[in-house]
C-alpha positions in Angstrom: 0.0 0.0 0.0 3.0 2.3 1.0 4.7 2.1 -2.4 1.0 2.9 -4.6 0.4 5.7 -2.4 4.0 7.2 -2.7 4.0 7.2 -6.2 0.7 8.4 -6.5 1.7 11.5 -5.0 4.9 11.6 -6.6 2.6 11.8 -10.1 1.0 14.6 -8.0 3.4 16.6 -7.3 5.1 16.4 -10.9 1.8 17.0 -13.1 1.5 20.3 -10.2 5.0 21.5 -11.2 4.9 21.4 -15.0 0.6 22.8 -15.3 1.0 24.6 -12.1 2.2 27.9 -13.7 -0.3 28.0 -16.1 -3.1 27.1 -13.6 -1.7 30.6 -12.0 -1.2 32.7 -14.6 -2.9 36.0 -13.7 -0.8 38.6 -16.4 -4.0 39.4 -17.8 -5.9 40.4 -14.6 -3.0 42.4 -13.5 -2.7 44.1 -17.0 -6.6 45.2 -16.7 -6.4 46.1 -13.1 -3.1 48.1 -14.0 -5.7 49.7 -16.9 -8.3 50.5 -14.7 -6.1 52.0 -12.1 -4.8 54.3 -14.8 -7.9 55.3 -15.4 -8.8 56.4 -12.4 -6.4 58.0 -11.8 -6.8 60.3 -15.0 -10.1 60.5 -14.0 -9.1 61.9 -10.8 -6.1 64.6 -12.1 -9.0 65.7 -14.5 -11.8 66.7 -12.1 -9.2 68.4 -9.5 -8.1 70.2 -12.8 -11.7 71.4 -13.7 -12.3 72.3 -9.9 -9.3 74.3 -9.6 -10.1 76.1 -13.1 -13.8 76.4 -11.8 -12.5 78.3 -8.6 -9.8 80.8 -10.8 -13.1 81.6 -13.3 -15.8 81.9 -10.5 -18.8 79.5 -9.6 -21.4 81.3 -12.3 -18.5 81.6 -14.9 -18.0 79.2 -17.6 -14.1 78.2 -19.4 -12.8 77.4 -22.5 -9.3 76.0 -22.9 -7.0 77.6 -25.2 -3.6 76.4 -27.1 -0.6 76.2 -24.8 -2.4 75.6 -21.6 -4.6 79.2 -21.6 -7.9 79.4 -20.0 -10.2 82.1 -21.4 -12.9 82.5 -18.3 -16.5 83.6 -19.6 -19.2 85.2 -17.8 -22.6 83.2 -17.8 -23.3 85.2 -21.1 -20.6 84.2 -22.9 -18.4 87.7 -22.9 -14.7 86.8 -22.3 -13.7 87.8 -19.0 -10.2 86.9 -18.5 -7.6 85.0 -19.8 -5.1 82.7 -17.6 -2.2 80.9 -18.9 -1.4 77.9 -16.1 1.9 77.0 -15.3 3.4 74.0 -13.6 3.9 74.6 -10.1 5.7 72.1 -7.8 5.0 72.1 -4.1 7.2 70.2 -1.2 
């Protein structure tokens, strides 16, 4: 009985080692949760962005974005108020 039952789990063991890495393969999981995460966190940059333009042109006012990073800020009528040009600015 000893000898059956050894090699039995000696087969075990052996068919676990050659399939067992592609029983585990999760690359493709990871590369989708690494996509969504991304995502996110665009999603994220973008609506701080759109608040922190919202606050410069005023609750009421409305913004279009210009060429090289401009803001033109418009009153609720449309008449161009103001025009910003952002710059990057790095804080500690």
């Amino acid at each position: 009985m000893m000898p059956r039952t050894l090699l039995t789990a000696l087969a075990l063991i052996v068919v676990l080692a050659w399939l067992g890495p592609s029983l585990d393969d999760n690359g493709a999981e990871f590369d989708q949760a690494a996509d969504i995460e991304a995502a996110q966190h665009d999603a994220s940059a973008q609506a701080r962005y759109d608040a922190a333009v919202q606050r410069l042109c005023g609750e009421n006012a409305a913004y279009m974005e210009l060429a090289d990073g401009e803001i033109q800020c418009k009153t609720k009528r449309g008449t161009p108020t103001r025009r910003v040009t952002l710059t990057a600015q790095v804080t500690p």
